[in-house]
mmCIF file of the N, C-alpha and C atoms, coordinates in Angstrom:
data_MODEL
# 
_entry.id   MODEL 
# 
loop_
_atom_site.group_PDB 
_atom_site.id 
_atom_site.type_symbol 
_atom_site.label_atom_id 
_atom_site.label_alt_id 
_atom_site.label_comp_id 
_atom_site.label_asym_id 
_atom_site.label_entity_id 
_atom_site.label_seq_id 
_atom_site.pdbx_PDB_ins_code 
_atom_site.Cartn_x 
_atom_site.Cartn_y 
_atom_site.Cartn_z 
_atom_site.occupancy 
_atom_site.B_iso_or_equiv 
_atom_site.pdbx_formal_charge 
_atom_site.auth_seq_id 
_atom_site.auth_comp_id 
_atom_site.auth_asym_id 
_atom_site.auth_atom_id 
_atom_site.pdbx_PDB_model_num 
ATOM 1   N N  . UNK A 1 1  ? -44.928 8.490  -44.945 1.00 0.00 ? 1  UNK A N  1 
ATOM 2   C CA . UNK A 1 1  ? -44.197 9.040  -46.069 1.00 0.00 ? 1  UNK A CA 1 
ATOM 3   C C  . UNK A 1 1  ? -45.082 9.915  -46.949 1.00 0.00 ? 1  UNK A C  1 
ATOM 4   N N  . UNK A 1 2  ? -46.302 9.276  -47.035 1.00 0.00 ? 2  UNK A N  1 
ATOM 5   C CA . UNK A 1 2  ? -47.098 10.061 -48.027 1.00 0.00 ? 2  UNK A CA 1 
ATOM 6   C C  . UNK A 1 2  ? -47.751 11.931 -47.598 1.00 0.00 ? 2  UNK A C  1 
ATOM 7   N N  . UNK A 1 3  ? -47.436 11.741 -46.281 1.00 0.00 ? 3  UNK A N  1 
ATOM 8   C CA . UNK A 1 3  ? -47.894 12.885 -45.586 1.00 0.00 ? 3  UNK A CA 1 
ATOM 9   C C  . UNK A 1 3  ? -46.817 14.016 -45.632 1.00 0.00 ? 3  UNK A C  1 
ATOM 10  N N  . UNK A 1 4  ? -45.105 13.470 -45.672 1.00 0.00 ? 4  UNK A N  1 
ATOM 11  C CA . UNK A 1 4  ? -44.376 14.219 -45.753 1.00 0.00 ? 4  UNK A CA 1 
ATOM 12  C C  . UNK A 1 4  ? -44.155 14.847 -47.001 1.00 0.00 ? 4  UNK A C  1 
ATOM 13  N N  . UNK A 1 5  ? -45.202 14.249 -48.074 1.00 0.00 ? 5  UNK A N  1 
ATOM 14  C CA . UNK A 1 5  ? -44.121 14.488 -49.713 1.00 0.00 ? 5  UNK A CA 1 
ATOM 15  C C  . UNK A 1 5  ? -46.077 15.193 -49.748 1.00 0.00 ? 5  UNK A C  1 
ATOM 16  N N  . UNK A 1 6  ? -46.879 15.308 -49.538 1.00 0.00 ? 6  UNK A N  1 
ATOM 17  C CA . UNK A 1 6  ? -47.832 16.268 -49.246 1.00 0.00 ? 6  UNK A CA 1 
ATOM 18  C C  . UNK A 1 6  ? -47.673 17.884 -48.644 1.00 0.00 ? 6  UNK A C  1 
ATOM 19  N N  . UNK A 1 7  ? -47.460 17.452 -47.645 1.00 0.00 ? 7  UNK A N  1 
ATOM 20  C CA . UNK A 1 7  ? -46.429 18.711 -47.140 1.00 0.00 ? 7  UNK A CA 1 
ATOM 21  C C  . UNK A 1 7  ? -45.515 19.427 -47.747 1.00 0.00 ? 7  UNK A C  1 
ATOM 22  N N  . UNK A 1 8  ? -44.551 18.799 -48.297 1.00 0.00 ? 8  UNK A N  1 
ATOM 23  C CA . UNK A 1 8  ? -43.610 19.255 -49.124 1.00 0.00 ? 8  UNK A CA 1 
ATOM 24  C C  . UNK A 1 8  ? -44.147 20.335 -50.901 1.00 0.00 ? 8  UNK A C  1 
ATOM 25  N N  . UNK A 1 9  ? -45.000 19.107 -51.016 1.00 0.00 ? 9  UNK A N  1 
ATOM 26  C CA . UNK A 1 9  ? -45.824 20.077 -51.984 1.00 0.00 ? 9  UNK A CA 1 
ATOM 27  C C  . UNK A 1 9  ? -46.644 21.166 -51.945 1.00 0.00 ? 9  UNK A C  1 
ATOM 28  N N  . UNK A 1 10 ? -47.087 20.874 -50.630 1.00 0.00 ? 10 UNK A N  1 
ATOM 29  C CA . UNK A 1 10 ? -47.662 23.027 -50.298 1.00 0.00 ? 10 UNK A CA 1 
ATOM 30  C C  . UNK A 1 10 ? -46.892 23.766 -49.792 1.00 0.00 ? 10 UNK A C  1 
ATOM 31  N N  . UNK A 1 11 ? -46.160 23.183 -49.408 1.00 0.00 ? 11 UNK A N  1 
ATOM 32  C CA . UNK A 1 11 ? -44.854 23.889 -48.751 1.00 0.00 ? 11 UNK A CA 1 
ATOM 33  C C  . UNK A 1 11 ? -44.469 25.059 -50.494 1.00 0.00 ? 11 UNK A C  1 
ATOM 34  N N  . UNK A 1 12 ? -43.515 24.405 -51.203 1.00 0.00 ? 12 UNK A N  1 
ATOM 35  C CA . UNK A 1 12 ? -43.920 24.542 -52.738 1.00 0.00 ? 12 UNK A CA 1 
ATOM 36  C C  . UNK A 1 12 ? -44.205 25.103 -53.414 1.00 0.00 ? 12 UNK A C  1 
ATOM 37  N N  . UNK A 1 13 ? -46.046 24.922 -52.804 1.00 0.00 ? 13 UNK A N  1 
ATOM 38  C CA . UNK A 1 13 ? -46.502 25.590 -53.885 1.00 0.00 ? 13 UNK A CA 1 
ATOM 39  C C  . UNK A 1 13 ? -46.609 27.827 -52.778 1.00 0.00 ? 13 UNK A C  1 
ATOM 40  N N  . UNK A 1 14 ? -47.151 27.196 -51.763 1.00 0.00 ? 14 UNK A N  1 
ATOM 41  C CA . UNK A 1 14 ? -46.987 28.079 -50.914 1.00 0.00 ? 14 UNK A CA 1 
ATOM 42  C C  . UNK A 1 14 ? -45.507 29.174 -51.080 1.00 0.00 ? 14 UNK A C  1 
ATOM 43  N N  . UNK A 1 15 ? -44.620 28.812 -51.241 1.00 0.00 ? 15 UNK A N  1 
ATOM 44  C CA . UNK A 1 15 ? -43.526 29.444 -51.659 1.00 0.00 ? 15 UNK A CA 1 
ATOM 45  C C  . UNK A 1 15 ? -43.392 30.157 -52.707 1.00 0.00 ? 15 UNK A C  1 
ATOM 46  N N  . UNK A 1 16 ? -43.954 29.373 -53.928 1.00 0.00 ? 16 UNK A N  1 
ATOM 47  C CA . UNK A 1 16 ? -44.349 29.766 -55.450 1.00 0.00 ? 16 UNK A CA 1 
ATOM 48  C C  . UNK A 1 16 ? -44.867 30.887 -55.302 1.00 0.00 ? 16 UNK A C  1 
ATOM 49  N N  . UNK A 1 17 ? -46.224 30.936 -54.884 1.00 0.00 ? 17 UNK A N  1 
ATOM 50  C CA . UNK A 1 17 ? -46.890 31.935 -54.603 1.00 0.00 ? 17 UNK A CA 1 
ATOM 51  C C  . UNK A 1 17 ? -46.435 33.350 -54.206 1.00 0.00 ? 17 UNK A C  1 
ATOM 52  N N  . UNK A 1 18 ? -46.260 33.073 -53.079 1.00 0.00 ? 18 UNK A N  1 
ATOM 53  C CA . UNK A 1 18 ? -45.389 34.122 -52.425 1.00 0.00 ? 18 UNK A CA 1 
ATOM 54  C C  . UNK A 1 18 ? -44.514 35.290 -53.581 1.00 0.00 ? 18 UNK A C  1 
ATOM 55  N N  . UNK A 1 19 ? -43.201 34.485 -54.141 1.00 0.00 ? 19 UNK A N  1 
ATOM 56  C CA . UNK A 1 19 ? -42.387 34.671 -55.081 1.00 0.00 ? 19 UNK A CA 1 
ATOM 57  C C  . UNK A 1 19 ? -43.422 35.318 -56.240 1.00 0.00 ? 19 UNK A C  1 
ATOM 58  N N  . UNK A 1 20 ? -44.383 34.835 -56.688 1.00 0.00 ? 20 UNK A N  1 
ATOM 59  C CA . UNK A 1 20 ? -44.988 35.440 -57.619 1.00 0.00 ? 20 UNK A CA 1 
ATOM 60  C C  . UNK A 1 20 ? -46.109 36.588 -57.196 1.00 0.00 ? 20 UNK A C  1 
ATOM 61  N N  . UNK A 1 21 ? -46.417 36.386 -56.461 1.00 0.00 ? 21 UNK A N  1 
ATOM 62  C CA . UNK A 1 21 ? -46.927 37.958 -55.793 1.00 0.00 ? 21 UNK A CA 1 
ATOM 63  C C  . UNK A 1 21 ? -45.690 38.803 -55.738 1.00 0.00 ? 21 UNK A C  1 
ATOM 64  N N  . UNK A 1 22 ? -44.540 38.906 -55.035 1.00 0.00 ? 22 UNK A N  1 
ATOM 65  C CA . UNK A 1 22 ? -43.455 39.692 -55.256 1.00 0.00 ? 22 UNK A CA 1 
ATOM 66  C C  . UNK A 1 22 ? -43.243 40.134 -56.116 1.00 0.00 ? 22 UNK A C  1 
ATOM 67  N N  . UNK A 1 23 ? -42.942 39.516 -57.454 1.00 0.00 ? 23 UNK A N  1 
ATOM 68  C CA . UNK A 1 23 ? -42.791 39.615 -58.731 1.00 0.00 ? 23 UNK A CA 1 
ATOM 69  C C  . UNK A 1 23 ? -43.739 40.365 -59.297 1.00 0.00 ? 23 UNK A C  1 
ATOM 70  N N  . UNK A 1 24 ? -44.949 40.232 -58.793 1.00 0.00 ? 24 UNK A N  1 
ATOM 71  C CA . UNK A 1 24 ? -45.967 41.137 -59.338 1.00 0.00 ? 24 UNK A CA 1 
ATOM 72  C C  . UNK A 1 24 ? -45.454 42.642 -58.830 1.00 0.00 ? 24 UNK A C  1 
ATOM 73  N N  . UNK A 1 25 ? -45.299 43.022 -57.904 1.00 0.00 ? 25 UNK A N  1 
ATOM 74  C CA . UNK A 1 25 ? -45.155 44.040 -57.250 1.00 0.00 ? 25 UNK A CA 1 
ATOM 75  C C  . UNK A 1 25 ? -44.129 45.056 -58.064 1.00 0.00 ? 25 UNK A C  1 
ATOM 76  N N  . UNK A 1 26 ? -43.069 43.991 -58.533 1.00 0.00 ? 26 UNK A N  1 
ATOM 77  C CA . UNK A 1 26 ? -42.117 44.898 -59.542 1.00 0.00 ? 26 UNK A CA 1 
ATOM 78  C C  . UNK A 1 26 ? -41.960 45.291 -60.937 1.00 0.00 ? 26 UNK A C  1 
ATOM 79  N N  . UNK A 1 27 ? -43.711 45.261 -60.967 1.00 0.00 ? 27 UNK A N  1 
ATOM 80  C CA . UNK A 1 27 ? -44.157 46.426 -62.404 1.00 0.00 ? 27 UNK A CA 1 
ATOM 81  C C  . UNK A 1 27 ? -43.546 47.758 -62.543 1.00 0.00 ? 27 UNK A C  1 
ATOM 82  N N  . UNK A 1 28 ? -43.492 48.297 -63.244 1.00 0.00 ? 28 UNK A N  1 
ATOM 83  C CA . UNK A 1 28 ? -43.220 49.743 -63.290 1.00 0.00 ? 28 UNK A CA 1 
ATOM 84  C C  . UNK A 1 28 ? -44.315 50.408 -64.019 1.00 0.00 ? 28 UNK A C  1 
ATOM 85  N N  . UNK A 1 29 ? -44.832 51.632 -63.509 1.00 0.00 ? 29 UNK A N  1 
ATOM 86  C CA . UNK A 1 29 ? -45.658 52.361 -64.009 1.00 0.00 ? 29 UNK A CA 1 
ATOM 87  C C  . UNK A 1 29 ? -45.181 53.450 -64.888 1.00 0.00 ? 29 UNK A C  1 
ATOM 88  N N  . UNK A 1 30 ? -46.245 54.102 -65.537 1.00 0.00 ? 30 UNK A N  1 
ATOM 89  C CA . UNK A 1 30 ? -45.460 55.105 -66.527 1.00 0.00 ? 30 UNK A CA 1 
ATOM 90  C C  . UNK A 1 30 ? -46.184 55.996 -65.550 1.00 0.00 ? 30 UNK A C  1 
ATOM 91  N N  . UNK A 1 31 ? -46.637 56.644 -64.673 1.00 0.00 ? 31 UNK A N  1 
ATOM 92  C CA . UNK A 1 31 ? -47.275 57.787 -64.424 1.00 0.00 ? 31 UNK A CA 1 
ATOM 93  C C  . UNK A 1 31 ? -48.702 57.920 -64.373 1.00 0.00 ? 31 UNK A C  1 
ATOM 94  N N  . UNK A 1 32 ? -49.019 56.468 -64.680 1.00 0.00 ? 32 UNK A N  1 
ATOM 95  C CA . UNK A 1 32 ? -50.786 56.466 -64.610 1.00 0.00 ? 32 UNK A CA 1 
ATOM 96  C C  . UNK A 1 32 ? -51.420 57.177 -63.638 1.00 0.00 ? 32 UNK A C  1 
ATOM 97  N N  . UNK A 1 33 ? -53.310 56.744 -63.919 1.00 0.00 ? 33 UNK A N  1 
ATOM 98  C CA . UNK A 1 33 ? -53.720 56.324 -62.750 1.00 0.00 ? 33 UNK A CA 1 
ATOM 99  C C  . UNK A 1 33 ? -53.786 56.187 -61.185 1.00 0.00 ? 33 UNK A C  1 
ATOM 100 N N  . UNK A 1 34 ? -52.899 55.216 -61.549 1.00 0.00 ? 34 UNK A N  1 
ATOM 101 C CA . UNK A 1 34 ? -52.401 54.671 -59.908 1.00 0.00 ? 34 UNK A CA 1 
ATOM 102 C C  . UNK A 1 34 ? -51.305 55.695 -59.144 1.00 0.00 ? 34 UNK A C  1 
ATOM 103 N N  . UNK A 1 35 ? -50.581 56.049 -59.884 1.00 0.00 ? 35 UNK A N  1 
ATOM 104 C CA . UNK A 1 35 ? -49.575 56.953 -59.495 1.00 0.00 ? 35 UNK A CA 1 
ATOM 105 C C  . UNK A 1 35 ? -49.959 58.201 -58.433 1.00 0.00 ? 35 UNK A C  1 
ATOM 106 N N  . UNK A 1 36 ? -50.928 58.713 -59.416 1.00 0.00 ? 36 UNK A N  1 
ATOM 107 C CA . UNK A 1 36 ? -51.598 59.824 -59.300 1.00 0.00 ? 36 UNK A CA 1 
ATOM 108 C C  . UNK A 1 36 ? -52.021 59.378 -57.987 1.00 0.00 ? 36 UNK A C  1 
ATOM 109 N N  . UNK A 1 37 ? -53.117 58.288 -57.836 1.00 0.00 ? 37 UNK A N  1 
ATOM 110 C CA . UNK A 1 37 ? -53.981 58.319 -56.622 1.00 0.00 ? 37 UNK A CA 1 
ATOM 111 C C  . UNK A 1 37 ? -52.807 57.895 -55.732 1.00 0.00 ? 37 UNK A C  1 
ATOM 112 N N  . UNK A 1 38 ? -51.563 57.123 -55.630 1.00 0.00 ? 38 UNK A N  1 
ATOM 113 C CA . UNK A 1 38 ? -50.812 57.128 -54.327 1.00 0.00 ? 38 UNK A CA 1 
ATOM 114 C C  . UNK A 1 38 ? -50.134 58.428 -53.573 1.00 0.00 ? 38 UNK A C  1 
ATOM 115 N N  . UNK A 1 39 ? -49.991 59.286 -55.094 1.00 0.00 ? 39 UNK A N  1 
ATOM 116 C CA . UNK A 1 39 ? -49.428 60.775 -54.792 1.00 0.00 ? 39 UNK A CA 1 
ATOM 117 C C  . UNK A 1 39 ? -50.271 61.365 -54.034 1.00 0.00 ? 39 UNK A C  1 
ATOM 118 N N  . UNK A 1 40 ? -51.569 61.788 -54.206 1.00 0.00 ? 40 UNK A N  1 
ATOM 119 C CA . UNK A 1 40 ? -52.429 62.323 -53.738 1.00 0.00 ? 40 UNK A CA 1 
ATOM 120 C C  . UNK A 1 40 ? -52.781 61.139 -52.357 1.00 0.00 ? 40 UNK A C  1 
ATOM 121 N N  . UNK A 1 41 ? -52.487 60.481 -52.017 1.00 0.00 ? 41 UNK A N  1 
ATOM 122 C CA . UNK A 1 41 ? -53.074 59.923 -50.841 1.00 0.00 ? 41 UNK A CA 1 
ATOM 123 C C  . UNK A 1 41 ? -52.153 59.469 -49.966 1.00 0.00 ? 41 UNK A C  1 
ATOM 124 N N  . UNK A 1 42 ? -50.756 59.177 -50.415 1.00 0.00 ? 42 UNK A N  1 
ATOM 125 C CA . UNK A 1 42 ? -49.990 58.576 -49.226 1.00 0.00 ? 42 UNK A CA 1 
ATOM 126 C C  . UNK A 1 42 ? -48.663 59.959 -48.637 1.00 0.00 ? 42 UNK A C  1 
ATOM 127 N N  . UNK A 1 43 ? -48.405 59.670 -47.687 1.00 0.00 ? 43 UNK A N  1 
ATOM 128 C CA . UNK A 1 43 ? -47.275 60.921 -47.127 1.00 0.00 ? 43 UNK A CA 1 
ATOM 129 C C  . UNK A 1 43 ? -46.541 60.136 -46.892 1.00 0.00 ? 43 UNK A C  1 
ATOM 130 N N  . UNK A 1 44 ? -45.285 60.398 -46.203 1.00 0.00 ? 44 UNK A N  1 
ATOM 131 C CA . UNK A 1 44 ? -43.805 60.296 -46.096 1.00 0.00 ? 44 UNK A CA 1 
ATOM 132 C C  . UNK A 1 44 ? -44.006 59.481 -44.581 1.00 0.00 ? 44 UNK A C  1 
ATOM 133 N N  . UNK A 1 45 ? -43.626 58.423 -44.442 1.00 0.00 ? 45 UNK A N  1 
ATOM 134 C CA . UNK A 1 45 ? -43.496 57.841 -42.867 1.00 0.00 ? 45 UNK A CA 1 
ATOM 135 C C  . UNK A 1 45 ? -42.159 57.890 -42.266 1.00 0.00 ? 45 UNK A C  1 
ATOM 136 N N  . UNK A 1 46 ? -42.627 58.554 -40.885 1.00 0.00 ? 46 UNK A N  1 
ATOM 137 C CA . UNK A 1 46 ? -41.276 58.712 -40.100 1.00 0.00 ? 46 UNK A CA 1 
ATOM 138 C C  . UNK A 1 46 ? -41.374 57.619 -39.118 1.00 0.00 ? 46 UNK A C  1 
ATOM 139 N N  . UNK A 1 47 ? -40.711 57.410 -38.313 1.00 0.00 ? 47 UNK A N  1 
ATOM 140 C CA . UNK A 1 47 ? -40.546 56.435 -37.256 1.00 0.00 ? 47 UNK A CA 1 
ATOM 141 C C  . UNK A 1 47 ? -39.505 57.002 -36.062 1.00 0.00 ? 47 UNK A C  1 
ATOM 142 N N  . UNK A 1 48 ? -39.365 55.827 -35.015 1.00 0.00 ? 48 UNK A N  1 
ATOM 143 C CA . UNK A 1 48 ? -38.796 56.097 -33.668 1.00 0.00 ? 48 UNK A CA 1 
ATOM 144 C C  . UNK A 1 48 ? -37.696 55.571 -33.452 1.00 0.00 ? 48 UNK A C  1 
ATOM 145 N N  . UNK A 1 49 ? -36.996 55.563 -32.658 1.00 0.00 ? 49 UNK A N  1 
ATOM 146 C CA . UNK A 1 49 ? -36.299 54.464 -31.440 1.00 0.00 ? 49 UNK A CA 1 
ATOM 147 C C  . UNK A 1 49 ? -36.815 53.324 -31.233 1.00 0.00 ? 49 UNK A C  1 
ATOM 148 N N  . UNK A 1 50 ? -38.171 53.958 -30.967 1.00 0.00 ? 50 UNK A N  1 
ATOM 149 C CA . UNK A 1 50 ? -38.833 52.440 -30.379 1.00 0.00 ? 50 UNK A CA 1 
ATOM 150 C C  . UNK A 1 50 ? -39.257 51.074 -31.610 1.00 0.00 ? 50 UNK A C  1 
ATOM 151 N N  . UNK A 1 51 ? -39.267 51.331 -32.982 1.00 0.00 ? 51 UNK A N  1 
ATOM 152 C CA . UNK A 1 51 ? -39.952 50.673 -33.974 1.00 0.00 ? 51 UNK A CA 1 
ATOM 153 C C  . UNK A 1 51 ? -38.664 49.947 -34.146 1.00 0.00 ? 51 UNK A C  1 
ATOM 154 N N  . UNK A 1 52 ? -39.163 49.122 -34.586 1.00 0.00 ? 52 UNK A N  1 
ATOM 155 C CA . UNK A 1 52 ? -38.021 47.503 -35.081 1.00 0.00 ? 52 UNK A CA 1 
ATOM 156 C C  . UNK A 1 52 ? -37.329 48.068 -36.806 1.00 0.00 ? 52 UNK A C  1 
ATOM 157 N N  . UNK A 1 53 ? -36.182 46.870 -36.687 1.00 0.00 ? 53 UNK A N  1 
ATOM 158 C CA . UNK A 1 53 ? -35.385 47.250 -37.931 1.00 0.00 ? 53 UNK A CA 1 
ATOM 159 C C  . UNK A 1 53 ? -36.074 47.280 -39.632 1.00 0.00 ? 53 UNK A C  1 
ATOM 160 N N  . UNK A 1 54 ? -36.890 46.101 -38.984 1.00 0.00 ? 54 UNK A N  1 
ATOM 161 C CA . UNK A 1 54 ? -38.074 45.880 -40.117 1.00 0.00 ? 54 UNK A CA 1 
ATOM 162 C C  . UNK A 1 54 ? -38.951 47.268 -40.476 1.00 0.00 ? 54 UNK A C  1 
ATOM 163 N N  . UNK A 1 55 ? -39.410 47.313 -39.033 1.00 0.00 ? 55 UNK A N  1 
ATOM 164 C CA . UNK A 1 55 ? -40.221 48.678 -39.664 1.00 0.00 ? 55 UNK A CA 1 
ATOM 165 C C  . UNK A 1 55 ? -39.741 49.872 -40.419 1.00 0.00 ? 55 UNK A C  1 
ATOM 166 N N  . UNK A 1 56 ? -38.236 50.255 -39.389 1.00 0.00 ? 56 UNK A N  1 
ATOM 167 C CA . UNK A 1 56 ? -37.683 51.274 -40.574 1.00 0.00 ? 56 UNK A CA 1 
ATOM 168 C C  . UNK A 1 56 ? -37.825 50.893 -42.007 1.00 0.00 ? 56 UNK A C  1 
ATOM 169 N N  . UNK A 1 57 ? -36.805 49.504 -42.549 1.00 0.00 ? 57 UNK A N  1 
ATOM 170 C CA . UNK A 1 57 ? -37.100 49.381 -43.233 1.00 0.00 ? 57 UNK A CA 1 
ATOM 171 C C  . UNK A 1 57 ? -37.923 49.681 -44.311 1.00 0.00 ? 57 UNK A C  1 
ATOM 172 N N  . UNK A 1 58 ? -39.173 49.232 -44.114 1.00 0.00 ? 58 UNK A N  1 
ATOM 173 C CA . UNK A 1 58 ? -40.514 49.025 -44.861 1.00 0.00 ? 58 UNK A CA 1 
ATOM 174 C C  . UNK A 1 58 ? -41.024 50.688 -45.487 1.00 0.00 ? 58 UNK A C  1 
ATOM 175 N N  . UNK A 1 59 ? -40.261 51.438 -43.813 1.00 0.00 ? 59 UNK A N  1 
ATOM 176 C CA . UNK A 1 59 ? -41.192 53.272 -44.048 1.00 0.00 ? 59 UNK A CA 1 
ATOM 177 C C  . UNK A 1 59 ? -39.446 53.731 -44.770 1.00 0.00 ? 59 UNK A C  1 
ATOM 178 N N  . UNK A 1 60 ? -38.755 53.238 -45.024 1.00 0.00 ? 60 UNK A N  1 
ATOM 179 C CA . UNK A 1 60 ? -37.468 53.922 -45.996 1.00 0.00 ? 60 UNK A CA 1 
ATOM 180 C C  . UNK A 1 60 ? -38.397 53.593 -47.387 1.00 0.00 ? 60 UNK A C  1 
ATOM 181 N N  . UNK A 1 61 ? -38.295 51.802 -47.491 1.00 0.00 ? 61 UNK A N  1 
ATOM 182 C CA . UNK A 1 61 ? -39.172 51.798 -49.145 1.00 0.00 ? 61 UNK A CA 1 
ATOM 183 C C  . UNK A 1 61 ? -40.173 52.774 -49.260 1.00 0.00 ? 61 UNK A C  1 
ATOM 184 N N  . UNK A 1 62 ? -41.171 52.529 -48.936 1.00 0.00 ? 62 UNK A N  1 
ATOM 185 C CA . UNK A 1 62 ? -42.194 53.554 -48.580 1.00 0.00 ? 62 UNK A CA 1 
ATOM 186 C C  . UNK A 1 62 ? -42.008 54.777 -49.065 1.00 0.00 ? 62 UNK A C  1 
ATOM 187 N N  . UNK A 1 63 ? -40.940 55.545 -48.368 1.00 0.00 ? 63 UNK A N  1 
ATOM 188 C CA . UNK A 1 63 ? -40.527 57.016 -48.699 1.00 0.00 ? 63 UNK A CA 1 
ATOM 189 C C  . UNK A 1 63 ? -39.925 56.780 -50.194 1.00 0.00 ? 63 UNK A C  1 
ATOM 190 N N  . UNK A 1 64 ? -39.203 55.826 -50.310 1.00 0.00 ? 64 UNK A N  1 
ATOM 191 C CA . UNK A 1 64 ? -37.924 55.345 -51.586 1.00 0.00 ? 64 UNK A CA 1 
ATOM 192 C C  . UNK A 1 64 ? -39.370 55.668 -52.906 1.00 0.00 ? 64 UNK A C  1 
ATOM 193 N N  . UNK A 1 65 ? -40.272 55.351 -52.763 1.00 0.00 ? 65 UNK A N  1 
ATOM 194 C CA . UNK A 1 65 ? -41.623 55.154 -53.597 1.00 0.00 ? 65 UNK A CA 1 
ATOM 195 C C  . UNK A 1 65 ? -41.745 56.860 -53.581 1.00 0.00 ? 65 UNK A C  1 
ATOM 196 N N  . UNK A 1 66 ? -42.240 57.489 -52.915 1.00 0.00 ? 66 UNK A N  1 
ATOM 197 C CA . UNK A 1 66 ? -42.489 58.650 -52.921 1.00 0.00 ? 66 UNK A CA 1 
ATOM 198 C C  . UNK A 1 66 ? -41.793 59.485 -53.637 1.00 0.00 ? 66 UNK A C  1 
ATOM 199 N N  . UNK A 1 67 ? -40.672 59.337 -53.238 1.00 0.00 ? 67 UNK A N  1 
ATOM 200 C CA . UNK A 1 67 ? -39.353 60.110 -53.944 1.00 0.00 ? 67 UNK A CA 1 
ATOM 201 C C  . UNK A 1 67 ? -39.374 60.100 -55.430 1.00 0.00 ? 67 UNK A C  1 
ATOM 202 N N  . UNK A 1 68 ? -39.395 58.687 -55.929 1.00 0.00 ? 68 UNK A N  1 
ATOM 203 C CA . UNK A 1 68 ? -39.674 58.534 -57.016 1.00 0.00 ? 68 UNK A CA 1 
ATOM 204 C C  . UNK A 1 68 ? -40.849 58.492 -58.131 1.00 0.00 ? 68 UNK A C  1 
ATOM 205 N N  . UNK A 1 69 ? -41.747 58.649 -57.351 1.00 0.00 ? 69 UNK A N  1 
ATOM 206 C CA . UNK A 1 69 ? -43.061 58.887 -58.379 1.00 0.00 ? 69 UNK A CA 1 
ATOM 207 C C  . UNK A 1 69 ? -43.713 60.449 -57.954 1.00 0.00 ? 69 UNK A C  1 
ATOM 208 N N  . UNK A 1 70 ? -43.576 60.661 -57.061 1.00 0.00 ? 70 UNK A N  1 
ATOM 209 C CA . UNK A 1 70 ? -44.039 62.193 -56.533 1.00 0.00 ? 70 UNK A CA 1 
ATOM 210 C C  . UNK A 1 70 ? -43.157 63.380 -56.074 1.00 0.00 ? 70 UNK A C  1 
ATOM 211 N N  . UNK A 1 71 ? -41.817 63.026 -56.425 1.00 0.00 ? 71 UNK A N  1 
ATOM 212 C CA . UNK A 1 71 ? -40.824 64.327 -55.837 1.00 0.00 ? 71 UNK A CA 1 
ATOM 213 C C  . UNK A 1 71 ? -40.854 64.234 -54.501 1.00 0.00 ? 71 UNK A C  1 
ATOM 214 N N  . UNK A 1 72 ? -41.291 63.648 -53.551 1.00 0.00 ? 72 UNK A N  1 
ATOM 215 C CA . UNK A 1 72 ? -41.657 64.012 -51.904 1.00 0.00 ? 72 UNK A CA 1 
ATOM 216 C C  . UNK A 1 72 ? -39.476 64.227 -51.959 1.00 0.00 ? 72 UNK A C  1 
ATOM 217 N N  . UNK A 1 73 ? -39.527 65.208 -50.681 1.00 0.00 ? 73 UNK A N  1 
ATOM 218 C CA . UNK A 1 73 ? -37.701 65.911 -50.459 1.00 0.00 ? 73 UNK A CA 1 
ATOM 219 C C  . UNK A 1 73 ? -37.698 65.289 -49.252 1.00 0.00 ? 73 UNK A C  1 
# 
C-alpha cells in the first residue's frame, strides 16, 4: 500500500510540474529582447505527407508565433 500512495504522489507532483511549465510558456511579451532574437533567428516550418499529425501541428504553432510577433505572410 505504501508503495502505491508513493507513486501516486510523483505521479502528482510530476503532473504539477508539467502544468506549470505550460503555464509558464503563456507569458506574453511586449516586443522585447526575446522577440527580437526569435525574429531574427527562427523561419517559417513547412512539412510533408510523410510527418505525423503532431508534427504539423507543432510547425502550424510555430508559424502561428511568427505571424504574430514578426509579420512572417
Amino acid at each position: 500500500m505504501r508503495n502505491g500512495r508513493s507513486m501516486r504522489r510523483a505521479t502528482r507532483a510530476l503532473v504539477l510540474s508539467g502544468v506549470t511549465a505550460m503555464l509558464g510558456g503563456c507569458a506574453t511579451t511586449t516586443g522585447g529582447a526575446e522577440t527580437k532574437v526569435f525574429c531574427a533567428s527562427a523561419a517559417p516550418i513547412t512539412w510533408s505527407r510523410a510527418d505525423t499529425d503532431a508534427t504539423i501541428r507543432q510547425a502550424k504553432a510555430h508559424n502561428a508565433v511568427g505571424v504574430a510577433l514578426c509579420g512572417w505572410h
